[in-house]
N, C-alpha and C positions, 0 to 999 in steps of 0.2 A: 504494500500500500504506500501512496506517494504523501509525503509528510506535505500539509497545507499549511501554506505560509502563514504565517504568526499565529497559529495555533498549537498551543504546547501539549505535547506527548509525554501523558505519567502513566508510570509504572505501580502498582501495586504487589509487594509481597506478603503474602499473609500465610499465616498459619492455617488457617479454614477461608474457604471460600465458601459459599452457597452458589453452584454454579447450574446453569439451565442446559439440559443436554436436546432441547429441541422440544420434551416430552414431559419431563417433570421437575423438579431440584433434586440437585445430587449434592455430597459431600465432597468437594475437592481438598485434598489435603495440601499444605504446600505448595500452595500454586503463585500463581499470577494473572493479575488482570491488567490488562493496557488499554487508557482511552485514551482520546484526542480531540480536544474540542469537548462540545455534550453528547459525543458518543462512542461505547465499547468498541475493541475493533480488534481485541484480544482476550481469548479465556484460556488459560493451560496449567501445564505442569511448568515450563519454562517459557523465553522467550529473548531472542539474539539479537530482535531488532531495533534502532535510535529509540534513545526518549531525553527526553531533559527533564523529569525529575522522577526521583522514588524514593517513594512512600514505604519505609519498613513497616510490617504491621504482623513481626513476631508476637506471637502469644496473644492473639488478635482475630476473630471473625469477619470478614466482609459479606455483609451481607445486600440482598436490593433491599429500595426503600420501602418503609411500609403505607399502603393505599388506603387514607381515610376514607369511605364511601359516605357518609354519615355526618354531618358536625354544623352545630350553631353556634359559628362561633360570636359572633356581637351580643351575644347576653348571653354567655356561657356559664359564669361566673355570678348571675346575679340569684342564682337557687341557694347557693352556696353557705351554710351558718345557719338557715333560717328552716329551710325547707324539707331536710331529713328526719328521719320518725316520725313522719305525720302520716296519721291512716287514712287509706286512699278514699274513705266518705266525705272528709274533711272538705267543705266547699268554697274554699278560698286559695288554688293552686295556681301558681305562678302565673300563667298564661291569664286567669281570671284578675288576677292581681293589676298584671299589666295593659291587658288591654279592655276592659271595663270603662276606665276613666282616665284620663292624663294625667301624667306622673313628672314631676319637673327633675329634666336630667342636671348634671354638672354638665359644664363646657369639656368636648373630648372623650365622653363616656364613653362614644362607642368606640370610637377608634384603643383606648387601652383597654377597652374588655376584648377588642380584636386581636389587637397585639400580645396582651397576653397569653390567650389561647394559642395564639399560633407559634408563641417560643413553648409552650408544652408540648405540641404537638412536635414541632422540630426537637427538642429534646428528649420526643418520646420513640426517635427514626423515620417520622412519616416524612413523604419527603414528597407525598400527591395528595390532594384533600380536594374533597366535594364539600363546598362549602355554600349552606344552605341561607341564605335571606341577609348577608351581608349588604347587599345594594340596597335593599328597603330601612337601615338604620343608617350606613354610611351616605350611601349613596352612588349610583355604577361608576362613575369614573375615578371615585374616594377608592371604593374596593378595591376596583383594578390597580390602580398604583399602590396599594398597601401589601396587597400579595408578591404585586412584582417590583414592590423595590427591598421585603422582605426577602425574598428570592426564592419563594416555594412557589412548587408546581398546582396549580390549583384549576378546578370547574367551578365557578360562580355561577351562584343562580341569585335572583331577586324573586319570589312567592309571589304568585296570585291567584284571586279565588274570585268564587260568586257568590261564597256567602260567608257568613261569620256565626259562631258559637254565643248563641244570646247572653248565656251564664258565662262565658268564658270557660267551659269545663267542656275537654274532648269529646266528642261526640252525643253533647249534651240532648240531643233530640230535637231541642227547638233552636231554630235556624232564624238569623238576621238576612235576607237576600239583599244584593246589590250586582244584579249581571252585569250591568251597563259599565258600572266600577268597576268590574272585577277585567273589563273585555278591553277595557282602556289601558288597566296594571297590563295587562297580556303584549298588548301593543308594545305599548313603552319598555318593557322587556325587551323584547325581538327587536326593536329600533336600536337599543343601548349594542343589544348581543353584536349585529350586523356590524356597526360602527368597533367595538373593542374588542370583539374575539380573536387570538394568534397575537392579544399585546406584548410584550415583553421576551421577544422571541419567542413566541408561541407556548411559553411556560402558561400563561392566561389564555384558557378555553373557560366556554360557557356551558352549561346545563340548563334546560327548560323545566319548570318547577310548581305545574298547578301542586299544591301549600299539602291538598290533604284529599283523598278521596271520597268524601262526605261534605266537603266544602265546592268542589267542583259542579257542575254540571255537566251533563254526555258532549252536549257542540264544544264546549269548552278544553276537555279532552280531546274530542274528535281534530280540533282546531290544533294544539296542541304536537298531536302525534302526524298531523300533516308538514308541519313545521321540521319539525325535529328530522324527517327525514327527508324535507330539500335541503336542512342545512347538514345535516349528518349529525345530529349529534341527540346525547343523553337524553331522560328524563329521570326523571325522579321523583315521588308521589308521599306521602304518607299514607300507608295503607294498614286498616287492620290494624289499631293503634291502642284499642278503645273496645271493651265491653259493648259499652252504648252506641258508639260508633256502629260495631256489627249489627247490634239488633236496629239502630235508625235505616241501616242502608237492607235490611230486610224489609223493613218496612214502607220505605219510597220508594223502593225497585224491584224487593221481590227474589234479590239477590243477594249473596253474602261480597262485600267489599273486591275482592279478588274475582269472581263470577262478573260482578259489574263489569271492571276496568277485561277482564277478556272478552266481553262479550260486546264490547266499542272497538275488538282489535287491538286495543293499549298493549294485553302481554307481549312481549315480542322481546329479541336481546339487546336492542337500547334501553328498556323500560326497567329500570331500579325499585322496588318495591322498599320504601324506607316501613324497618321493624318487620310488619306481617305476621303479628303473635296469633292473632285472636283469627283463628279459620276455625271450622265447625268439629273440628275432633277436639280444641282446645279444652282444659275440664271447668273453663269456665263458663265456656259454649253448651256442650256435650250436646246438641244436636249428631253428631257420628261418631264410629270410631276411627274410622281412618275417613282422611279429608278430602274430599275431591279434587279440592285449590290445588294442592300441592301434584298431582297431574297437569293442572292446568299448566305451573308454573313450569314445571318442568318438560316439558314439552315445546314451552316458548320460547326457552330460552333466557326466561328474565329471571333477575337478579334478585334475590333480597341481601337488602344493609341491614344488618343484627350485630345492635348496641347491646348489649348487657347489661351494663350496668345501670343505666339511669333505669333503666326496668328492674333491676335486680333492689334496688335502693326503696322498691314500691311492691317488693314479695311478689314481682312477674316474671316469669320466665318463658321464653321462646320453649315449643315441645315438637319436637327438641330439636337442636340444631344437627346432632346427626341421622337424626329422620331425613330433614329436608336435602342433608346428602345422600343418603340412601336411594331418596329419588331422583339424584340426579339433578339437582335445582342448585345452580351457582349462589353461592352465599360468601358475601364480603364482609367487612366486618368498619363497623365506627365507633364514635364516641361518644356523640348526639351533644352532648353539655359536659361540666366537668366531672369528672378531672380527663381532662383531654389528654390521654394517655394509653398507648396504642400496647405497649406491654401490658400495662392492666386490662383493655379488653380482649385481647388473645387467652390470658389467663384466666378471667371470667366466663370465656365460654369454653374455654375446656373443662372448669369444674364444675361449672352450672352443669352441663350437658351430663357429666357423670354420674351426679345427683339426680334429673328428673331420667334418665334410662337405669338408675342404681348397676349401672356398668362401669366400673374403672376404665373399662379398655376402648371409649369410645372417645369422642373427642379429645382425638389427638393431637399434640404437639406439632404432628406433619397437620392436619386438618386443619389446626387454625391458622399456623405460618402460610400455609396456602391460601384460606381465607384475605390473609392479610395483603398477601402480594397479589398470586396469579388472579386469584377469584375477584379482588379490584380491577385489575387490567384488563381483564375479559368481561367487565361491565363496564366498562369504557372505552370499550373497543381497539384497545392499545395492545399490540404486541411488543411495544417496544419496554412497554413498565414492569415493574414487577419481577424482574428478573437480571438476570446477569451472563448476558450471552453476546456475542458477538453483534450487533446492530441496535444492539439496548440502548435506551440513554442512560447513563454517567450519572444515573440517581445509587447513590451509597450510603453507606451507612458502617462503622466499624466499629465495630464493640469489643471491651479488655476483657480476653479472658483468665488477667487475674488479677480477681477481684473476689473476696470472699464470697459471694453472692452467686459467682461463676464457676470457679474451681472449684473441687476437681473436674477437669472436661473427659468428656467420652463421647456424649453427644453433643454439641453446643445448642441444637434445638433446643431440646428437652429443659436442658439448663435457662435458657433463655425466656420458654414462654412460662418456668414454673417458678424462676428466681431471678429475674431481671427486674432493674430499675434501672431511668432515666441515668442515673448514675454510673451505668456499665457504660452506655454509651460516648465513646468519646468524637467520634468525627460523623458529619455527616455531608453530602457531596451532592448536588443538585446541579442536573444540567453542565455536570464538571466542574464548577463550582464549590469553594469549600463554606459553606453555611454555618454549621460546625462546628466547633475545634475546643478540643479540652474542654468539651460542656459549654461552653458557650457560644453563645447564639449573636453572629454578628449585627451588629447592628440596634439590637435589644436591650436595655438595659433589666433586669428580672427587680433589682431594689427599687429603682423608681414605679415602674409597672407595678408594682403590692403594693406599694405608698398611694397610689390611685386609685388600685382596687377596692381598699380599706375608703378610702372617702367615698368613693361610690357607692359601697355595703353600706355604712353609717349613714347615708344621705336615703337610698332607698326606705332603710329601717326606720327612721327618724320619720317620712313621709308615710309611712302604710297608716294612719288612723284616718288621715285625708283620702284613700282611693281603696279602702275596704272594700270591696264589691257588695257588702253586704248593707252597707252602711251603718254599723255599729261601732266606727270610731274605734276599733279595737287595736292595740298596739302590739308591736311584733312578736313580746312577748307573753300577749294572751293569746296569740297564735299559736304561738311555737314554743313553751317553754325553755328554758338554755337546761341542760343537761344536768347539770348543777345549780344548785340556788348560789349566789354571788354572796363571800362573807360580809355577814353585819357584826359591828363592830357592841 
């Protein structure tokens, strides 16, 4: 290959590689990897050819990056302190909190609740995020310059819908309509997308994003998936999110959530099914024992994103995640909110999945690492992500493997998605680019970013007796008790 002028050729030697042999990930021992530019152009055991520079990365994994499918990030952070251990009857949940009644931001909120999230994320190896309704807080050309001058590879979507949640509670039954409003957000999407899709050398692609399945209407979808495939690109839905959810969209259509969206044609393998717990074998459903949907899906081609934990934090669980491989239905995996932390949700559905099949041996360490790479790439139609093969892009990742948390190594998977943290991770490489390095995240500052966060927690908490939804004036912590009573003196 002819070395392209002023483009620098590094070498990587690592003690483990994660390399793609065409078909699946393999273990390369002592290998080497060489890019050039933002792209792979060498995977081996050696290599004889120029480079100008290399990377030692004894006692060290190379891994690809891992593929958020899933994440919000501009109020990631704002559940955070207030909103765990509350029992899911409780009728004042975040979404009800926030969008009921206007809530006065600080100056900048969203852009550090963005920024924040996205050095977790970057510290957590993701190095591709599907990032869901950024342009609706930021704003589209806010977002796009915040990702690409962070330097992660991302799909932007900005949500729109035809109707809204009266109560603010998923799936609540009774529905606010606005088509007209909802056909106009659609618009202005697709205008913004045409205009800044492939920004920042094409690190910035777009995603199409009706909000929620139960919020849509059929033209609107229908509208939608016409779109998506003159411009080629994603969708993504919340579907099946919601108890009430299922039974409302039983009852305006006749269908369960996932029957709908196939039956307008949506399933298909651009189409991302965000979550998709609640299908009819569900045992919160039990209308069946085995679920029709998950034929559907898998047949189609389409994708579910399966967050864990924000579900896992509300005693729900996906059933089960190795059913939905058993049939053959690609499943990627996200983060949804925080803790935006792609090692913890690898780990969460390997053990969730082990607990609701009481089989140790099933979600595995290979299943969710595949989750995390191929199973993203192949719901975003990239061959290029997710892996580490000759024509890849130069998305990396290198984790110590000695580190008490790591060692002893035998298998570095295994080790990694059952005892890894942020903290193994020391480089990360985007688009050949070093993003990166000894944990830190260029560009970021992490102490000022909490210095923000903490004002913006205290500023929300401070305002909730003002936008109760209930309008009982109740203060955050007759909501939410703190864990501990605070000492009186």
């Amino acid at each position: 290959m002819v070395l392209r002028m002023g483009i620098e050729r590094i070498r990587i030697d690592a003690s483990y590689i994660v390399a793609y042999n065409g078909t699946s990930h393999v273990l390369l021992r002592d290998g080497v990897i060489v890019f050039e530019g933002n792209e792979i152009i060498h995977v081996g055991k050696s290599y004889t050819g120029h480079v100008d520079t290399t990377i030692k990365a004894a006692g060290k994994l190379v891994m690809p990056g891992f593929i958020n499918l899933h994440a919000h990030i501009a109020n990631s952070s704002l559940q955070k302190s207030w909103r765990e251990d509350l029992a899911r009857t409780v009728k004042t949940p975040l979404i009800g909190i926030l969008t009921t009644k206007p809530r006065k931001k600080l100056p900048g909120e969203s852009e550090i609740l963005a920024k924040s999230a996205l050095l977790e994320l970057l510290r957590s190896g993701v190095t591709t995020l599907v990032d869901l309704g950024s342009p609706n807080n930021l704003g589209y050309k806010e977002a796009v310059d915040l990702h690409g001058e962070v330097g992660i590879r991302t799909y932007v979507s900005a949500s729109y819908h035809t109707a809204t949640w009266a109560d603010g509670i998923i799936g609540g039954g009774e529905y606010v309509h606005h088509e007209e409003e909802g056909l106009k957000e659609m618009d202005t999407a697709v205008g913004y997308l045409r205009k800044l899709d492939g920004s920042y050398d094409g690190r910035i692609r777009f995603i199409l994003s009706p909000s929620c399945v139960d919020l849509c209407t059929p033209s609107m979808f229908q509208e939608t998936k016409k779109l998506a495939d003159e411009l080629k690109l994603p969708i993504q839905t919340h579907t099946a999110q919601g108890v009430k959810e299922y039974h409302a969209m039983k009852m305006n259509y006749g269908k369960t959530p996932v029957e709908f969206l196939h039956d307008l044609g949506l399933l298909a393998p651009n189409m991302i099914l965000g979550h998709c717990i609640y299908i009819s074998s569900h045992h919160l459903i039990g209308e069946t024992e085995e679920s029709p949907e998950l034929q559907l899906i898998a047949r189609s081609g389409a994708t579910v994103a399966h967050c864990p934990m924000v579900f896992a934090r509300k005693g729900i669980a996906l059933e089960s995640y190795p059913k939905y491989l058993q049939h053959g239905i690609n499943v990627g995996l996200g983060s949804d909110i925080f803790p935006q932390d792609m090692l913890n949700e690898m780990r969460l559905a390997a053990i969730i999945a082990k607990i609701i099949e009481d089989n140790p041996a099933v979600g595995t360490a290979a299943d969710v690492f595949n989750s995390a790479t191929l199973g993203g790439a192949r719901a975003l139609g990239r061959e290029d992500l997710g892996r580490i093969a000759t024509g890849a892009k130069a998305d990396l990742v290198i984790v110590n493997l000695k580190t008490i948390k790591m060692a002893p190594v035998r298998d570095p998977i295994k080790n990694l998605v059952y005892g890894a943290t942020p903290n193994d991770i020391e480089t990360v490489i985007i688009d050949g680019k070093t993003i990166v390095e000894q944990g830190n995240v260029s560009g970021l500052d992490e102490t000022k970013l909490a210095e923000g966060l903490q004002k913006i927690g205290e500023n929300l908490w401070n305002g909730i007796p003002d936008i109760d939804p209930d309008d009982l004036g109740r203060t955050v912590d007759e909501i939410t008790p703190p864990s501990f009573p605070y000492w009186v003196e």
